[in-house]
Each structure stands twice: as structure tokens, then as C-alpha cells.
N, C-alpha and C positions, 0 to 999 in steps of 0.2 A: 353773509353766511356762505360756507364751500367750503368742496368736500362732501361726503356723503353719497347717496347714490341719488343721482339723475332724476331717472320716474321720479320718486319719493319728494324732489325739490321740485320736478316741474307742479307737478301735483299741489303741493303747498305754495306757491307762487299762483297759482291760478285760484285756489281758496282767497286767495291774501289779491288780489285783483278783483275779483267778485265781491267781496265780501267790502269792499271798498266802492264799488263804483255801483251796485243796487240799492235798490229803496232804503232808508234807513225801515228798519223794525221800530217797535215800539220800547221805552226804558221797561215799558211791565214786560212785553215778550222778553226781552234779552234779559231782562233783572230773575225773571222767573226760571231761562236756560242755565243763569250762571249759580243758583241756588242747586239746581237738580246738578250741576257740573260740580261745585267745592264739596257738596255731600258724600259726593263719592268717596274722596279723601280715604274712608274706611275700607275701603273693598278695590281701590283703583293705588296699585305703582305708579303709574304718571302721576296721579295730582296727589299722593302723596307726596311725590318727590316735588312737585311745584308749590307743595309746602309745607315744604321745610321740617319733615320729619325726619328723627334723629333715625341713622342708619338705614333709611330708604333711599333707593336712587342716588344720587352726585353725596348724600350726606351722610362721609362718615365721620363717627368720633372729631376728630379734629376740623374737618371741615363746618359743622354746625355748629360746635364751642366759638368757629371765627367766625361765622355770622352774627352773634350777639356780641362781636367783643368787639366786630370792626366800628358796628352802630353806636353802640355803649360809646366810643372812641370820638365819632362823630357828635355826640350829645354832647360830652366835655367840648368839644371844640365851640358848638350853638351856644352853652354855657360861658364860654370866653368873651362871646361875639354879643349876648344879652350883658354881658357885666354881672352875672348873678352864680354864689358860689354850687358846683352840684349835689349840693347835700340841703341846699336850699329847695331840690325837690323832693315832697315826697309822697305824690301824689300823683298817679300818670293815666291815660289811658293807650293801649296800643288798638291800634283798629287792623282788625286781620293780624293776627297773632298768631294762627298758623299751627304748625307741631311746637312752638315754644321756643324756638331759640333765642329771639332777643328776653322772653320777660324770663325766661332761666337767668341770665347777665344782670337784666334790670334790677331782677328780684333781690341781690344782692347787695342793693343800697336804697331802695324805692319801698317803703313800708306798706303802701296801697297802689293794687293794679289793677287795674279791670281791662279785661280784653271785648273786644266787639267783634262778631265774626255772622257770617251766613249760614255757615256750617260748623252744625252742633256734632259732628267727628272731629274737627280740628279743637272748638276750646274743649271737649272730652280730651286730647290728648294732650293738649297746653296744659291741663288741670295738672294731668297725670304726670307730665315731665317736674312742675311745680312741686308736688306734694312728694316725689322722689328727694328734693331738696328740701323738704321739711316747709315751703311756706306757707305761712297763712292767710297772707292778704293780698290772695288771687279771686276777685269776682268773675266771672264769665257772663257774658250778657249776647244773649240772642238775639238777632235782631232780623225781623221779614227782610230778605232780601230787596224790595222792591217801595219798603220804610225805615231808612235810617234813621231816621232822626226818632224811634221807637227808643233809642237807646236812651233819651234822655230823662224819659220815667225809671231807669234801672241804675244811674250813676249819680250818688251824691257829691257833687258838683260846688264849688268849682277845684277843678284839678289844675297841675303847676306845668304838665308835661304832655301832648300830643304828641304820637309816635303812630308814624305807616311808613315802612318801606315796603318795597315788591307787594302792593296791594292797588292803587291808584292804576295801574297797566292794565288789570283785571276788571275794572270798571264798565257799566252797561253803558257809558258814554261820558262827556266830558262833562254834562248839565248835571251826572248822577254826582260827579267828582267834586262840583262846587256846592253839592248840596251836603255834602262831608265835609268841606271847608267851612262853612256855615256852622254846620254840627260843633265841629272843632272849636269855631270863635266863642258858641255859647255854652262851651266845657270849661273855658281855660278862665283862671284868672285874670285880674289887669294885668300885666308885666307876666303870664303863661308863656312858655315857649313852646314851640312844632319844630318836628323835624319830618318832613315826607319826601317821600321819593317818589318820585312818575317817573317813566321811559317819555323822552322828546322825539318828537319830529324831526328825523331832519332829512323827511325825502325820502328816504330809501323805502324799497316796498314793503320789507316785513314791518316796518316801524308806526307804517302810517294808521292813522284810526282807523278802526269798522264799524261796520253800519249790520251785519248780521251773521249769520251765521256763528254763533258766540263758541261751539265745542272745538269747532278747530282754530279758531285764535283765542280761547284765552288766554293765552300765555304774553298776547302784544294786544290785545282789544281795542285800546285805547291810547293813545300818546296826546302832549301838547306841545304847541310851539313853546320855546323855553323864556321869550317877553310874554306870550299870552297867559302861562301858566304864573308867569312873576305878577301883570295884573288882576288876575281871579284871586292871588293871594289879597291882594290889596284890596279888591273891591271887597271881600268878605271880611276886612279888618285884622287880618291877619300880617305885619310889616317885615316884609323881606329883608334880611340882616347881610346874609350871602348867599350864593348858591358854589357848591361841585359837580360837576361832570362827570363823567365814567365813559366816553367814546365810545368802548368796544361793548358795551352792553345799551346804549343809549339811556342810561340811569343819568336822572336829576333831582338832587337831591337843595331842598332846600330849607335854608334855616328861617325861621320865623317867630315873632312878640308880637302878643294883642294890645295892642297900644290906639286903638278907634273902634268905632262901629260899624256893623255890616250894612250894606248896601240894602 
């Protein structure tokens, strides 16, 4: 990053140091920071705009129509790479769905959605963007921050398609991320596909994991190395097909079929 002012970067460099090299917290402290942090969503411009609400922040009109169109893009490509046609899904879940921009896309060919999020202002506003386009097979499913796998008493199961982008970054650590992997495995059907996206590692200081302070790095909390995050797929039965890059954002996006069992 550069550019910007100075103070403002030394300042955030030094959060992103510390927040790095102190005690790790515990997944309840930081699961319980990043609940009170996405809530906000209603009442905060920043984490509106971190997600992904139509006409807040970096998102106007067109820019959030190409959020869900780029993903949507990417799914057909995962669909190439499984051999399975995309009308063959039609049942998804998206985890962190945000202000709606991918399941506005999804909802377009996907006759069952269910979103999973921490904060009940964002699927409030995923509803609302949804039911502007008339759909009807939008579930919302709350879930404790700090208990994901709650989700799995609210989704009739098994579904064809996992879907996270820009939510794995935001994680209270990487043990919370493989316990969403896990989650995912016993969503999906046999031959299910995933597409998720994490921020990697690769060294640079804003990029690298934290260990506390959760308000000032949400935005980078969490990354993986991009072999480590390929074998957590694996270990939790989830079979890496391909992976994309995105360098200037450190995005890793990777495709995935439940084709074994979890570790």
C-alpha cells in the first residue's frame, strides 16, 4: 500500500505489527469482537462499505452489479473444471452474503439460497435487495458468531453449491476457517461444488495473520499460505480442482468438489 498520509500509515503499520507479534486472544474474544464489529454494518460507512452495500462507500450502481457478475463468472468456470452443467445447481449456500451482491446474480438462476452471516443487518439488507427483485427462495440463517456450525439445524441440506468470497479474510483465525470448511463438507452433496476466496500470505505486513486486536484489522485478520490453505481443503474433504490469484489484492480463490470425507 502507498500513498495516503504518513501518520495514518505509520499508525496502521504498527496496529498490523502488534497485532501480529502479541499473545494470540482467544477464537471466543475475537469471534465475540468481530460480531459486535459486522453489526454495525447498520449504523457504520466503513463496514457498510466492507460489505458490500449497494451505493455505500467504493459501491456504486455498477460497481456492485460487477461484484456478483464477476463471481457468478467464476462459478461457470468451477462448473467447467467439476464437468457439471450450471443449471445443474440449484441449491446454494453463500456464507457472508453481505448487502447481497452475489445472491442478487445467483438468485437469477439458483431457485434455493440460504445466506449465513453474524450480522443480522447485513441478511436484513441481503433480504431486502432480494425481495426488490421479487425472489422467493432467500432463507437467512443467523448464526453465533462464535458457533458456526449452528447453521446446520437451519439449512435443509444437502445443497449443490458453497459460496464465500471476501469473508474467510475476516475470520477470528485460521482453526475458525477450517471449521467452515468442515461446515461446507457436511452441506454439500457428493459431487457439491465450493468456490471461496481467502487473502494469502505472502509476507507483506498488512497481509499477514492476527492474533488480536480484531476492530482495526478486520479488513486483513486472517490470510493463509496458498499450499496450506490448498491442504486444509483437502484434509476437510473438500478436492481442489484449481486455484486464481488476484496479486494486487492478495485474493485466492479456490475451486472445489466433495469427492471424500473429513478428517
Amino acid at each position: 500500500m502507498s500513498g495516503g498520509n504518513p501518520l495514518k500509515q505509520a499508525i496502521r503499520n504498527a496496529y498490523n505489527v502488534l497485532a501480529t507479534i502479541l499473545p494470540r486472544q482467544s477464537d471466543h474474544r475475537v469471534s465475540r469482537d468481530a460480531a459486535r464489529y459486522w453489526s454495525r454494518s447498520g449504523d457504520s460507512p466503513k463496514v457498510r462499505d466492507l460489505s458490500h452495500w449497494r451505493g455505500s462507500g467504493r459501491w456504486s450502481e455498477e460497481e456492485w452489479l460487477a461484484v456478483g457478475a464477476r463471481h457468478y463468472d467464476l462459478f461457470r468456470d468451477l462448473c467447467r473444471a467439476a464437468k457439471i452443467p450450471p443449471d445443474a445447481v440449484t441449491s446454494m449456500v453463500e456464507w457472508g452474503p453481505g448487502g447481497g451482491a452475489n445472491a442478487v446474480r445467483f438468485a437469477e438462476d439458483v431457485p434455493a439460497l440460504y445466506g449465513v452471516d453474524i450480522s443480522s443487518p447485513n441478511l436484513d439488507e441481503c433480504s431486502a435487495q432480494l425481495r426488490g427483485i421479487d425472489y422467493r427462495g432467500f432463507t437467512p440463517v443467523l448464526v453465533p458468531a462464535d458457533r458456526p456450525e449452528d447453521c446446520l439445524d437451519e439449512i435443509d441440506g444437502p445443497v449443490d453449491l458453497f459460496l464465500s468470497t471476501a469473508v474467510f479474510q475476516h475470520f477470528p483465525s485460521k482453526e475458525y476457517g477450517r471449521r467452515v470448511l468442515r461446515v461446507a463438507h457436511e452441506l454439500l452433496g457428493e459431487g457439491g461444488v465450493a468456490l471461496v476466496q481467502t487473502r494469502y500470505d505472502s509476507g507483506r505486513l498488512d497481509f499477514r495473520p492476527k492474533k488480536r486486536a480484531y476492530r482495526f484489522n478486520a479488513a486483513t485478520y486472517t490470510s493463509y499460505g496458498i499450499d496450506e490453505f490448498w491442504e486444509l481443503c483437502l484434509a476437510t474433504g473438500l478436492t481442489p480442482l484449481s486455484l486464481q490469484l488476484e496479486p494486487d489484492t492478495n485474493y485466492a480463490y479456490y475451486f472445489l468438489v466433495k469427492r471424500g470425507p473429513a478428517e
